[in-house]
TILOVEX-982792 format. One record per residue (C-alpha): residue in one letter; x, y, z. Coordinates in nm, 3 decimals. Layout:
# residues N
+------+---------+---------+---------+
: type :      px :      py :      pz :
+------+---------+---------+---------+
:    A :       X :       Y :       Z :
...
+------+---------+---------+---------+
END
This chain:
# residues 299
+------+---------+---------+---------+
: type :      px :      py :      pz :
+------+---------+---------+---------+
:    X : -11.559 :  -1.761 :  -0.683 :
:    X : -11.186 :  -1.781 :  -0.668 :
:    X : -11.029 :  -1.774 :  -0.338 :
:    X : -10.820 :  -1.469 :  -0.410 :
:    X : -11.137 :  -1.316 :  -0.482 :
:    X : -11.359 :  -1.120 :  -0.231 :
:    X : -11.724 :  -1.013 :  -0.285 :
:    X : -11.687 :  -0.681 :  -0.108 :
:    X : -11.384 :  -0.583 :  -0.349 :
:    X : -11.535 :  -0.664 :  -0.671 :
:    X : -11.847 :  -0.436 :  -0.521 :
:    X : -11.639 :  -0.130 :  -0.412 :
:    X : -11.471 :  -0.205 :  -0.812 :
:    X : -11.773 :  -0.198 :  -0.991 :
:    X : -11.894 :   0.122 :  -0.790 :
:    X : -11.580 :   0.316 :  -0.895 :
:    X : -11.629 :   0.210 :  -1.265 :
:    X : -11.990 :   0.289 :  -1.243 :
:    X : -11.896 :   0.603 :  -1.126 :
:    X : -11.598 :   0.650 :  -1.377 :
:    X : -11.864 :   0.556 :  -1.610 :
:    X : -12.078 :   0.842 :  -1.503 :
:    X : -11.818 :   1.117 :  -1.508 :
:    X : -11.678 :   1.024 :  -1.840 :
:    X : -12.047 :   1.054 :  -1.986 :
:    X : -12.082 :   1.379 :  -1.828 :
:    X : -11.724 :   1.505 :  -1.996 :
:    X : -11.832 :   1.357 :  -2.347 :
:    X : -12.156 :   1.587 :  -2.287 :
:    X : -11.944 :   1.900 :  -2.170 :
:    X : -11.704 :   1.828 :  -2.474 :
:    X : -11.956 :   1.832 :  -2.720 :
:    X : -12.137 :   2.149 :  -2.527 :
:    X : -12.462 :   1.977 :  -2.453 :
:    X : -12.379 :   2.086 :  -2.082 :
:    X : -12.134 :   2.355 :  -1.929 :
:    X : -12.031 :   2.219 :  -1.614 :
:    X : -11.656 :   2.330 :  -1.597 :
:    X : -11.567 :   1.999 :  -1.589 :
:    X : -11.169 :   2.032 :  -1.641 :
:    X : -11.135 :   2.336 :  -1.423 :
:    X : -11.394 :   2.357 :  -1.134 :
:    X : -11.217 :   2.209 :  -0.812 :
:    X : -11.547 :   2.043 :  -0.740 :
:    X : -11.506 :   1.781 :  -1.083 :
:    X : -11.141 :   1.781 :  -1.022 :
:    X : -11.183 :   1.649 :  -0.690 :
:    X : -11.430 :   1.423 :  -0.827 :
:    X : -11.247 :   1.319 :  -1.085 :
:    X : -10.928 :   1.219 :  -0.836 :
:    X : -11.119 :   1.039 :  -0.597 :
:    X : -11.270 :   0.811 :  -0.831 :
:    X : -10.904 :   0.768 :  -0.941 :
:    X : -10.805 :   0.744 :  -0.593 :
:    X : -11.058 :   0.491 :  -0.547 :
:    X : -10.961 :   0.251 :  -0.818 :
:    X : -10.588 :   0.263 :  -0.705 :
:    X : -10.643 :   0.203 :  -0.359 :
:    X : -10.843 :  -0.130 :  -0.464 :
:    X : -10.521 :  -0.212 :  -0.717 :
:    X : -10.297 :  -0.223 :  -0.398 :
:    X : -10.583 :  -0.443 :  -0.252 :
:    X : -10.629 :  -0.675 :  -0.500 :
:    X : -10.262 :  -0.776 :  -0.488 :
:    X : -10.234 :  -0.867 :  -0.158 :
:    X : -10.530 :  -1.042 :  -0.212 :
:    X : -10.395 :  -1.191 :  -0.516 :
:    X : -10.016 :  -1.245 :  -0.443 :
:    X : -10.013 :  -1.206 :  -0.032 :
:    X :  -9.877 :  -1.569 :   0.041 :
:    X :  -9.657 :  -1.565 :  -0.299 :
:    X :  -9.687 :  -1.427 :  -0.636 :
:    X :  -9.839 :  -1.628 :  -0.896 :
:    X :  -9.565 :  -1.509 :  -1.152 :
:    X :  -9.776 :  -1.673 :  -1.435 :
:    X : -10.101 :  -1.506 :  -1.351 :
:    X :  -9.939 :  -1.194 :  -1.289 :
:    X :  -9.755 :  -1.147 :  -1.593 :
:    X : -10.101 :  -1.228 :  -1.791 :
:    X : -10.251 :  -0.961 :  -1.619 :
:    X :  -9.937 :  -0.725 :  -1.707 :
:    X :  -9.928 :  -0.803 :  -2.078 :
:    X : -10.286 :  -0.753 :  -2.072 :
:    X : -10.318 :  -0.423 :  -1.892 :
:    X :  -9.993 :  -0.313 :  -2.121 :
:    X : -10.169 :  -0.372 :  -2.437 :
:    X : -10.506 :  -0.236 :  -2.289 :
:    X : -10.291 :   0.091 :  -2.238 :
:    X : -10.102 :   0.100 :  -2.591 :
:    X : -10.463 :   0.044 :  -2.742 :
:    X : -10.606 :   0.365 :  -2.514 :
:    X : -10.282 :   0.571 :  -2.636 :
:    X : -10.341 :   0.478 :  -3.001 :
:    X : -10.731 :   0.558 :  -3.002 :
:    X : -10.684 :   0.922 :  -2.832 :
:    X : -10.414 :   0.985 :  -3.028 :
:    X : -10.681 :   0.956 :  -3.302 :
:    X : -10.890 :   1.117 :  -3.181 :
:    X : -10.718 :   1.367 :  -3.030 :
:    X : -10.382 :   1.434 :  -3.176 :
:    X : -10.140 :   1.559 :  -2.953 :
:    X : -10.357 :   1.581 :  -2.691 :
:    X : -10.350 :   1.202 :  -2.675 :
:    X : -10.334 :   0.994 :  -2.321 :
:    X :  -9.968 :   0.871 :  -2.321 :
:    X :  -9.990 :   0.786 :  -1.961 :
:    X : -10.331 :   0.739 :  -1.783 :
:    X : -10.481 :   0.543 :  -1.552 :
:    X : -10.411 :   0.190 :  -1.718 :
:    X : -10.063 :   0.300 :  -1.731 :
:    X : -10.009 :   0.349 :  -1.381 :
:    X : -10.212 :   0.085 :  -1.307 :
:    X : -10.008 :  -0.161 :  -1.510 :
:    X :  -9.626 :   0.029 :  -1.363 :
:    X :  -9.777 :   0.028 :  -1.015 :
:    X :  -9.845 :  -0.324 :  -0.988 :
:    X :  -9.530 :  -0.369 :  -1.115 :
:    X :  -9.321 :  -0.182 :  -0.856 :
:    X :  -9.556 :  -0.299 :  -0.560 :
:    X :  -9.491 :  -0.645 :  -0.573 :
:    X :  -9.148 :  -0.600 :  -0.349 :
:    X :  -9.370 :  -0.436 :  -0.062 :
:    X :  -9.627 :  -0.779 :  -0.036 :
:    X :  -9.379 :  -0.909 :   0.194 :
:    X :  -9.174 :  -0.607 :   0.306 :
:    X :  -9.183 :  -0.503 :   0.650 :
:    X :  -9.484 :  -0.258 :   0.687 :
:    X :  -9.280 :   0.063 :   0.819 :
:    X :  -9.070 :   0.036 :   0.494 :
:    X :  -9.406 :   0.011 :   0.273 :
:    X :  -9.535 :   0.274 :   0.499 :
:    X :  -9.204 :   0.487 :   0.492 :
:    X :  -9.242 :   0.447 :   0.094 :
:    X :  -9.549 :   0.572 :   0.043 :
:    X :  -9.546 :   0.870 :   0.261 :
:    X :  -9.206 :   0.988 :   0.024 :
:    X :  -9.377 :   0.859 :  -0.299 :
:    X :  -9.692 :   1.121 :  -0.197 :
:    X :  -9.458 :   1.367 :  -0.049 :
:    X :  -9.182 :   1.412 :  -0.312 :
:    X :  -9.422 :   1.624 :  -0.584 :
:    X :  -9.375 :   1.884 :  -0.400 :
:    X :  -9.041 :   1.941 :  -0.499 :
:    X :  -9.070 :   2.018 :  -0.882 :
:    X :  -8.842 :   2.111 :  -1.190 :
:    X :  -8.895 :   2.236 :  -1.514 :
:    X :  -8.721 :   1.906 :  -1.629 :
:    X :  -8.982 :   1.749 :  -1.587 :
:    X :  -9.211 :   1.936 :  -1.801 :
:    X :  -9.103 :   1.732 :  -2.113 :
:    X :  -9.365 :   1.482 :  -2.209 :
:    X :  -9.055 :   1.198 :  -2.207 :
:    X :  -9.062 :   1.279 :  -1.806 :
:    X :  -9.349 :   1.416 :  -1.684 :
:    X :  -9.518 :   1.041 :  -1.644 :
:    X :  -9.314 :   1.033 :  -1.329 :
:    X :  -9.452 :   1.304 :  -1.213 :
:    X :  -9.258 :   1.625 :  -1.094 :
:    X :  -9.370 :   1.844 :  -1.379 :
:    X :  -9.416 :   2.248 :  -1.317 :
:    X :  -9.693 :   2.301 :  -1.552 :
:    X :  -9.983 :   2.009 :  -1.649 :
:    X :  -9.867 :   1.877 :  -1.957 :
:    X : -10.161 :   1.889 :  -2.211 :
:    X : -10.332 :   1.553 :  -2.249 :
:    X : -10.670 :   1.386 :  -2.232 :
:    X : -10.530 :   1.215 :  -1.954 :
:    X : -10.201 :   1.139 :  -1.701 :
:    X : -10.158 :   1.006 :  -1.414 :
:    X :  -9.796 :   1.026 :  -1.316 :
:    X :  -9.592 :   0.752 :  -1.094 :
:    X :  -9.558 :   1.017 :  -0.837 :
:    X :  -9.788 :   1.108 :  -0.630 :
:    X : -10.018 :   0.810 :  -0.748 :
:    X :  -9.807 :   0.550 :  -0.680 :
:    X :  -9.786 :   0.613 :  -0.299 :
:    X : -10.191 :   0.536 :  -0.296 :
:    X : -10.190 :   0.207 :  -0.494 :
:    X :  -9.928 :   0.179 :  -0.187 :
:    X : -10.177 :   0.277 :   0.032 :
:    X : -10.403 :   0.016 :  -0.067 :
:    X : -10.164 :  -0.280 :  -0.050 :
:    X : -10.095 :  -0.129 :   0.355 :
:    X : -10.478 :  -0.126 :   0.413 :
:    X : -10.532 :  -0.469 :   0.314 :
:    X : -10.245 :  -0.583 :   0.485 :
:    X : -10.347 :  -0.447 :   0.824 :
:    X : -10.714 :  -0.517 :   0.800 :
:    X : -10.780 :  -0.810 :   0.578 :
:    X : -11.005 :  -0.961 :   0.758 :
:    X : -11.204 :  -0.673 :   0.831 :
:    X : -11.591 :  -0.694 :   0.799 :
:    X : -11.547 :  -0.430 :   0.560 :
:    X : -11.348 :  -0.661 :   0.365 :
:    X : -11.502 :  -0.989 :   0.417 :
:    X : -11.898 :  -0.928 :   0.394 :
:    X : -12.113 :  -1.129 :   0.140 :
:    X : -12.426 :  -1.042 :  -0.004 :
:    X : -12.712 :  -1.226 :  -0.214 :
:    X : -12.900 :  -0.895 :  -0.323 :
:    X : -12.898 :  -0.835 :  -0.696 :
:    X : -12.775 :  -0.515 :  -0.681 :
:    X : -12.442 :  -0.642 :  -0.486 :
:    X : -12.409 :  -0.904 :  -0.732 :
:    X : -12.447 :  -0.690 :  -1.049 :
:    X : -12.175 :  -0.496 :  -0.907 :
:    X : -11.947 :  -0.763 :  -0.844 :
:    X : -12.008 :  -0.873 :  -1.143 :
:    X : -11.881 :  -0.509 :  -1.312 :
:    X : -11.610 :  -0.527 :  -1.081 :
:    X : -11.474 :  -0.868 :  -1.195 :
:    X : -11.494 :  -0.715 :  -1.558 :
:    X : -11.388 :  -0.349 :  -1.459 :
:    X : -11.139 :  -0.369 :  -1.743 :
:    X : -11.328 :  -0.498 :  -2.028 :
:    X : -11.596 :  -0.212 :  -1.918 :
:    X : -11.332 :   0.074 :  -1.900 :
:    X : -11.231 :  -0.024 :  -2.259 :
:    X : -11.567 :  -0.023 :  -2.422 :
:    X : -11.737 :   0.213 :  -2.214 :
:    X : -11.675 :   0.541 :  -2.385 :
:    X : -11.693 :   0.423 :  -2.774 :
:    X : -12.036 :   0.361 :  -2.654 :
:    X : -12.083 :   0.670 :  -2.473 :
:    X : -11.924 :   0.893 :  -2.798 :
:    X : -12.174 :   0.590 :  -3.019 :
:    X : -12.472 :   0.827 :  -2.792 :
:    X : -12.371 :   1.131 :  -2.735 :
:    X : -12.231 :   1.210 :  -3.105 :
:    X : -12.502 :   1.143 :  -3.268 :
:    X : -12.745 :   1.331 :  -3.018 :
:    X : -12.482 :   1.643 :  -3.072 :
:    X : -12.514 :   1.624 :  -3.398 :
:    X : -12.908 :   1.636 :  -3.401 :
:    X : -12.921 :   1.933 :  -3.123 :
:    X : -12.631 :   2.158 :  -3.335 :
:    X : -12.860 :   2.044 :  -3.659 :
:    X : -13.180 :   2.211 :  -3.466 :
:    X : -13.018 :   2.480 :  -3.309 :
:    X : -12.876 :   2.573 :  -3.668 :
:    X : -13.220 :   2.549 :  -3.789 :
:    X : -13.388 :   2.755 :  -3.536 :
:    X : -13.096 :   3.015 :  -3.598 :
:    X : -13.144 :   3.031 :  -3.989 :
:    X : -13.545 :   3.021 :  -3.850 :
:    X : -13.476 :   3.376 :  -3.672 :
:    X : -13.319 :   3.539 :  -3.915 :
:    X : -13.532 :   3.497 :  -4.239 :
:    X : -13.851 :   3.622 :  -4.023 :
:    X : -13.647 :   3.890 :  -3.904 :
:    X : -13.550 :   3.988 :  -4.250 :
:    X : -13.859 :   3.927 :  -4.396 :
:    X : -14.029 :   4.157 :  -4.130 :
:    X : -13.742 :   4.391 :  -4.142 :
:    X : -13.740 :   4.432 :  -4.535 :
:    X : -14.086 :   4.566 :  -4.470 :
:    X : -13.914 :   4.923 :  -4.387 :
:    X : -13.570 :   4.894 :  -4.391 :
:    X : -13.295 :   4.832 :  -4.626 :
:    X : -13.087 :   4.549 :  -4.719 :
:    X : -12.844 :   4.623 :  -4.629 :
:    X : -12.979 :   4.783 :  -4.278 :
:    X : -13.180 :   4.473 :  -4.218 :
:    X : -12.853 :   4.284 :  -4.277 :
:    X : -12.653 :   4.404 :  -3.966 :
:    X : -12.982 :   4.487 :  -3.757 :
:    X : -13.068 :   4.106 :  -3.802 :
:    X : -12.741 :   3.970 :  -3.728 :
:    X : -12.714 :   4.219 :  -3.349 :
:    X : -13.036 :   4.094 :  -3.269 :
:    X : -12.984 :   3.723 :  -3.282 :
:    X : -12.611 :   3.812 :  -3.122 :
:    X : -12.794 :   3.937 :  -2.834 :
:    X : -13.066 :   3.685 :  -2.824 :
:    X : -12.857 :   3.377 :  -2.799 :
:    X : -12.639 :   3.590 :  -2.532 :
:    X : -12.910 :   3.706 :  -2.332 :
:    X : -13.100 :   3.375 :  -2.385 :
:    X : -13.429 :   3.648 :  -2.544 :
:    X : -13.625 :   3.325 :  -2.718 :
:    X : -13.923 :   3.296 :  -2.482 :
:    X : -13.891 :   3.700 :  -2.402 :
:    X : -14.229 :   3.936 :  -2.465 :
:    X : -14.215 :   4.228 :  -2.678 :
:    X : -14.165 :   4.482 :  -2.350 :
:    X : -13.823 :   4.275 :  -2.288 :
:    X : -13.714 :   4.347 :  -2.605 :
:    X : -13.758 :   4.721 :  -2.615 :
:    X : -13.362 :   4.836 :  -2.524 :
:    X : -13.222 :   4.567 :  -2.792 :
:    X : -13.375 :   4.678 :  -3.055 :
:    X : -13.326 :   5.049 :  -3.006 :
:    X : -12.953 :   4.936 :  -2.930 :
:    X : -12.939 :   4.720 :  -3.292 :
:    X : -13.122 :   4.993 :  -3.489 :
:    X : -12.850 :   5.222 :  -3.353 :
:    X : -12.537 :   4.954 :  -3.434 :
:    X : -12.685 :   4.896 :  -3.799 :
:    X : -12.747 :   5.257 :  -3.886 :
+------+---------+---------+---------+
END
């Protein structure tokens, strides 16, 4: 292993893009409505979703001290820029495909790849001025302007209103964690929590994911939208059928007595209220008040 390169990192790497991993296959299912979980509004995802994020820019801050602490390695770094640069242009380009508008003009691998940028003068800054940084950088959002609403300027961060997009993760207050990071492993780098080893096969497939975090954040969800797309498509294909299934028997039973045109709009209340009041599995004393309500509506 490289001597920049620490076991215990790489782990606590791979577990935030195992768990990125997991919460972006949970979204793909919400998106598709396989699952309603509330995934974009319930404060439980949200804070979910921000301390995995949290988590992966605490360990960028990290990984450059561990990479750059006795002098930066211009060549490797700029590699690593370019890289995570074109990684970003290539996420921007895809969900703008996919998602018009709504595309992710500045997420994760674009703070990732600005952050690491403007946190190499503060790997040999005094600590109070790294420290006095960061507490402004995660401060200053609270002061906002409608300026910054524009999609040109809210990437830095002092928007009013979310802008709409798939994702964003704005300079301020995210840069003041990546910050955070670079502290933390300057104050305690040779912490046990920093320096353990392990041999067990679960630490090593983790380290493993965590030395190829990027190349998995890049190909994990066209796999994830390779699964779940086609297994939407088969669900909405049976639940269609099952739909069309209701309403021919119920026609066919209603034509018995009714009209047409009666059996029509009786049909079409019944299933309403069936898929609404989830009625599938429901005995015939259940169903007593919809259909005297549906024989009323299609009178």
């Amino acid at each position: 292993m490289s001597r920049t390169r620490r076991q215990s990192i790489d782990v606590y790497r791979g577990l935030a893009i195992l768990m990125m991993a997991a919460y972006h296959a949970i979204w793909d299912l919400n998106l598709y409505g396989l699952i309603e979980v509330g995934i974009g509004v319930d404060p439980v995802w949200i804070s979910v979703q921000r301390s995995i994020l949290t988590a992966f820019l605490l360990l960028v801050g990290a990984g450059l001290v561990l990479a750059h602490g006795e002098g930066i390695r211009w060549r490797g770094f700029w590699r690593r820029e370019a890289l995570l640069v074109a990684a970003a242009a290539g996420v921007s380009f895809v969900t703008y495909l996919q998602f018009g508008d709504y595309f992710a003009y500045f997420g994760v691998l674009h703070a990732i790849a600005l952050g690491s940028l403007c946190a190499l003068p503060f790997l040999r800054a005094p600590l109070w001025v790294a420290i006095g940084t960061a507490l402004v950088v995660l401060v200053a959002p609270l002061w906002t302007n409608p300026l910054f609403d524009t999609r040109g300027l809210s990437w830095i961060g002092f928007f009013t209103t979310t802008p709409a997009t798939a994702d964003l993760v704005p300079l301020f207050p995210w840069f003041g964690v990546v910050l955070i990071g670079l502290i933390g492993m300057r104050l305690w780098r040779d912490a046990p929590a920093f320096t353990w080893t392990s041999t067990h096969p679960a630490s090593r497939a983790l380290a493993l994911m965590g030395r190829w975090s990027l190349v998995i954040y890049l190909v994990h969800q066209p796999l994830l939208f390779g699964i779940v797309t086609p297994l939407a498509n088969w669900v909405n294909t049976r639940e269609e059928a099952r739909l069309e299934s209701f309403l021919g028997q119920c026609r066919q039973s209603c034509g018995v007595t009714g009209t047409a045109q009666f059996c029509t709009a009786y049909c079409a209340c019944a299933l309403d209220l069936t898929v609404r009041d989830n009625l599938w599995e429901a005995g015939p004393e259940d169903l007593t008040g919809m259909v005297a309500l549906c024989t009323e509506m299609a009178k």
